[in-house]
MDAnalysis code that builds the backbone (N, CA, C; Angstrom):
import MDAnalysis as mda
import numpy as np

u = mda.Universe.empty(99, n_residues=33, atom_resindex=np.repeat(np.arange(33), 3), trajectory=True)
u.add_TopologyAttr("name", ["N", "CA", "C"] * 33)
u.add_TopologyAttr("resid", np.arange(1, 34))
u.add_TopologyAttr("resname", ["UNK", "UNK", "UNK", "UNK", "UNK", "UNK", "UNK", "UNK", "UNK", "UNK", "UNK", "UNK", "UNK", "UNK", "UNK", "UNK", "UNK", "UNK", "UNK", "UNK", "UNK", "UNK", "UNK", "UNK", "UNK", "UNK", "UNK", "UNK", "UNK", "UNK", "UNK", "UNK", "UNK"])
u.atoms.positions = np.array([
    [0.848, -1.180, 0.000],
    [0.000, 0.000, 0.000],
    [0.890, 1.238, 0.000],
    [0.361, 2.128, -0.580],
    [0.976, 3.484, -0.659],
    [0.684, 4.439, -0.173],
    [1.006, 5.403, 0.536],
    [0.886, 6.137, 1.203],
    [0.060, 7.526, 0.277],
    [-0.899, 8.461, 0.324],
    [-1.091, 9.250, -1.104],
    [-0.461, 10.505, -0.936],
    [0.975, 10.896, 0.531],
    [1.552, 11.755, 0.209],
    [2.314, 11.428, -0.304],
    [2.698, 10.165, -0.688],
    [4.137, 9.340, -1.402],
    [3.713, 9.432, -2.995],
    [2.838, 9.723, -3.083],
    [1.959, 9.953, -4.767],
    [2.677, 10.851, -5.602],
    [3.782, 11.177, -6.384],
    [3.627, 12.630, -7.241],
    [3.287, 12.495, -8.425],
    [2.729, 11.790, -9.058],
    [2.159, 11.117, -10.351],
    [1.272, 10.251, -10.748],
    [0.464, 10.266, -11.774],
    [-0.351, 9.283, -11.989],
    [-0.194, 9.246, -13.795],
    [-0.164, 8.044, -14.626],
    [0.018, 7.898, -15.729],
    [-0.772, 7.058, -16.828],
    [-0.975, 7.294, -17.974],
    [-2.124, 6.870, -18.303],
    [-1.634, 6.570, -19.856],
    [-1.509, 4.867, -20.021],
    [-1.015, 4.893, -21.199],
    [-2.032, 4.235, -22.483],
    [-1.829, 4.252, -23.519],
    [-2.920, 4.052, -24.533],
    [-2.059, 3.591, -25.885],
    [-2.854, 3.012, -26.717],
    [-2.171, 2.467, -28.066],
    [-2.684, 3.331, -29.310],
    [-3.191, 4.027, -29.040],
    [-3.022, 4.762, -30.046],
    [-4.524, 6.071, -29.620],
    [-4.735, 7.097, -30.807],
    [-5.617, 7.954, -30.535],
    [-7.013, 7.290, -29.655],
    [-7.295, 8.275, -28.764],
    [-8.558, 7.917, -28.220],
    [-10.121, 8.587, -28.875],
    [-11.123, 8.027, -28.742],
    [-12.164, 8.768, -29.045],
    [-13.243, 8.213, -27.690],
    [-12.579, 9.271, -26.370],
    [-13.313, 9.589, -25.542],
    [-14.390, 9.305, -25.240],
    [-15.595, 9.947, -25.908],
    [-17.085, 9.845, -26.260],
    [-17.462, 8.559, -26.370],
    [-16.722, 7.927, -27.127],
    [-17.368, 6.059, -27.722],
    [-16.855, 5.305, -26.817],
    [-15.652, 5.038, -25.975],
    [-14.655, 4.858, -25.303],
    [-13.730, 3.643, -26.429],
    [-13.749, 4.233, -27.206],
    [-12.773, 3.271, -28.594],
    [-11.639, 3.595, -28.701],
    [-10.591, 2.718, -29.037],
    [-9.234, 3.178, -29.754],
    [-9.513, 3.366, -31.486],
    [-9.236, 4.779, -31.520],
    [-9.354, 4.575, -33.353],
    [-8.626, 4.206, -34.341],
    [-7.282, 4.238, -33.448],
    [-6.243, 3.280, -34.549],
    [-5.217, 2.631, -33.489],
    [-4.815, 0.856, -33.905],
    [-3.851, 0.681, -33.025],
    [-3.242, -0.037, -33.531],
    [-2.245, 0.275, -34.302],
    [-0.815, -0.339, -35.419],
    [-0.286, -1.524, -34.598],
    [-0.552, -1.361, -33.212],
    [0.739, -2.542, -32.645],
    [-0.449, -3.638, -31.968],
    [-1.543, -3.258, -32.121],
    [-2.738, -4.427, -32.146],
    [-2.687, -5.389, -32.724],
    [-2.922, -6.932, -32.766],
    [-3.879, -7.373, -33.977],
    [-4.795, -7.599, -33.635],
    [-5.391, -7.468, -35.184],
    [-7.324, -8.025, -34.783],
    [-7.690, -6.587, -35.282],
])
């Protein structure tokens, strides 16, 4: 467990553009399928 003054970051990674609204990836080159 972590302490949340031990926190200085939070990170948020993704494969390619997002489209928010739909919650879709709209393109993801290093996908298959």
């Amino acid at each position: 467990s972590v302490a949340p003054e031990d926190i200085i970051g939070i990170g948020i990674g993704a494969p390619g553009p997002l489209d928010v609204e739909k919650g879709i990836i709209n393109f993801a080159p290093n996908l298959p399928g």
